[in-house]
C-alpha positions in Angstrom: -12.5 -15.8 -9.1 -10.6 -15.2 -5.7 -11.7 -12.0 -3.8 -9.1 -10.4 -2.4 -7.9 -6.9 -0.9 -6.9 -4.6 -2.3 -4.9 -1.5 -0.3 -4.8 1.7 -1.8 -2.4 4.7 -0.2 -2.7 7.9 -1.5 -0.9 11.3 -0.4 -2.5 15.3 0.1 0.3 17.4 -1.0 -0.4 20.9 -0.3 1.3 24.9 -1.6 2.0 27.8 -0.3 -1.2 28.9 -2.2 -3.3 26.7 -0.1 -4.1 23.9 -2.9 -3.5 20.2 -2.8 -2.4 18.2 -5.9 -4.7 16.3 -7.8 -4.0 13.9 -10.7 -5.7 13.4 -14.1 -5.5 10.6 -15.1 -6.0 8.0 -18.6 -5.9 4.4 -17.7 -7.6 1.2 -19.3 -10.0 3.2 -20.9 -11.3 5.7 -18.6 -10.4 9.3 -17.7 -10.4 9.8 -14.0 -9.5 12.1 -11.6 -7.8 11.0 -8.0 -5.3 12.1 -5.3 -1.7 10.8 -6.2 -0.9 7.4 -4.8 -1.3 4.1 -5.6 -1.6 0.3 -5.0 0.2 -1.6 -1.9 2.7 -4.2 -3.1 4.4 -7.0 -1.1 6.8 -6.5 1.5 6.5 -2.8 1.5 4.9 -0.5 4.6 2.5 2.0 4.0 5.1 4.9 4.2 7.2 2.9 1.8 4.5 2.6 -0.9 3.3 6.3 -0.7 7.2 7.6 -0.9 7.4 4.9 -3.9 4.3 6.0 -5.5 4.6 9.8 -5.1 8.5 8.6 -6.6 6.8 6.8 -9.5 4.0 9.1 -10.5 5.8 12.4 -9.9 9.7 12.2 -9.7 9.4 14.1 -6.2 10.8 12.6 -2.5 8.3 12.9 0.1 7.8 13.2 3.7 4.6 11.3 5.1 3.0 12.8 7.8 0.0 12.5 9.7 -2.9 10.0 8.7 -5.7 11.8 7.7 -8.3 9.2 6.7 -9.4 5.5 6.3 -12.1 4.1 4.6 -14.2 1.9 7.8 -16.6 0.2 4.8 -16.7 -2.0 2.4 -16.0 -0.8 -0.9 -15.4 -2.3 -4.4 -12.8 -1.7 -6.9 -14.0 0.7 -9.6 -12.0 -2.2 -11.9 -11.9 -5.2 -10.4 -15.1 -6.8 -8.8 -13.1 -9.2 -6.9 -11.2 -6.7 -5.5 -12.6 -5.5 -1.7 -10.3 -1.5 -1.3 -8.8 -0.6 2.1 -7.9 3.4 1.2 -4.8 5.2 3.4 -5.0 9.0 3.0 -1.4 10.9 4.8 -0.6 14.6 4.7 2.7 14.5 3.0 5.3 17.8 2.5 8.4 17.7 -0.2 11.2 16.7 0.9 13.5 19.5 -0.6 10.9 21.9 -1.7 7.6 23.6 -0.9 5.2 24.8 -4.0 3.9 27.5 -4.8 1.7 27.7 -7.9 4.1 25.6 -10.1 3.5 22.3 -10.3 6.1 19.7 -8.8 6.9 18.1 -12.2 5.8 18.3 -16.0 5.4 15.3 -17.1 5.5 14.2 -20.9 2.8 10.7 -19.1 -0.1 12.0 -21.1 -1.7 9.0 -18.9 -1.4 11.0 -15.9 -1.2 14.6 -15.4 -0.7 17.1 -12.0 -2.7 19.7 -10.9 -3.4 22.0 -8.2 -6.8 22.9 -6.8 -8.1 25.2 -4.4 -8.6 23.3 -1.0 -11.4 26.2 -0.7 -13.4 25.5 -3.4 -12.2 21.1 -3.5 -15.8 19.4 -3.5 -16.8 15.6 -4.3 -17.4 16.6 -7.4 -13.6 17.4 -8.2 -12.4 13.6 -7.6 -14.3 10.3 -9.5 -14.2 8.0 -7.2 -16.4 7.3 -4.1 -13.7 7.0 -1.5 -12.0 10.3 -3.0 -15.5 12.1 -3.1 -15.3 11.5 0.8 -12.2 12.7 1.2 -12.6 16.2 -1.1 -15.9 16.3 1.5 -13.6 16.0 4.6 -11.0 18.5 2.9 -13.3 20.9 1.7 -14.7 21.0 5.6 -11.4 21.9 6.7 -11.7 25.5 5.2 
């Protein structure tokens, strides 16, 4: 098999409450918890694929702001082998709306699911995968 990369951008949305979005999520065969975002595809930026994503997964236009982490390692894909993961991580703000402690959307997906955690109590522990954990770590040493 080819290896190949594989570029992941993902987005912190934050409330008024002081809690970013997480999202549960069922996909081939395994429950997993992540920051909302998603997979690169051709042709697009890595704005472009965030606003997309955070379009896709939770009906709701963003604004992508700073960058707030990149993975500097070498990391494998949790479900491919072949796949080598470059991870993007941007604060991003509604574009119409700020939250408090509603959710942006309730979704019928019961693939993926929205929810808000405390960015003082957010931990490793909270996401499932090992470039997440880092970033919960980063987040949680924020507060």
């Amino acid at each position: 098999m080819r290896k190949q990369f594989n570029i992941r951008v993902y987005g912190l949305l934050t409330n008024t409450q002081g809690d970013v979005l997480l999202s549960d999520e069922n996909r081939f065969g395994r429950s997993f918890t992540k920051f909302p975002g998603g997979g690169l595809e051709w042709g697009e930026g890595l704005k472009e694929c965030l606003v997309r994503e955070f379009q896709e997964e939770l009906n709701l236009e963003i604004e992508v702001g700073e960058l707030f982490y990149c993975t500097d390692f070498f990391q494998q894909s949790a479900f491919n082998d072949n796949d080598q993961l470059i991870s993007l991580y941007y604060w991003v703000k509604p574009l119409h709306k700020e939250f408090g402690s509603e959710l942006p959307i309730t979704l019928t997906d019961a693939e993926e699911q929205p929810r808000w955690k405390p960015l003082e109590s957010i931990g490793p522990q909270d996401l499932t995968f090992p470039v997440d954990k880092i970033v919960a770590q980063k987040l949680s040493e924020l507060h």
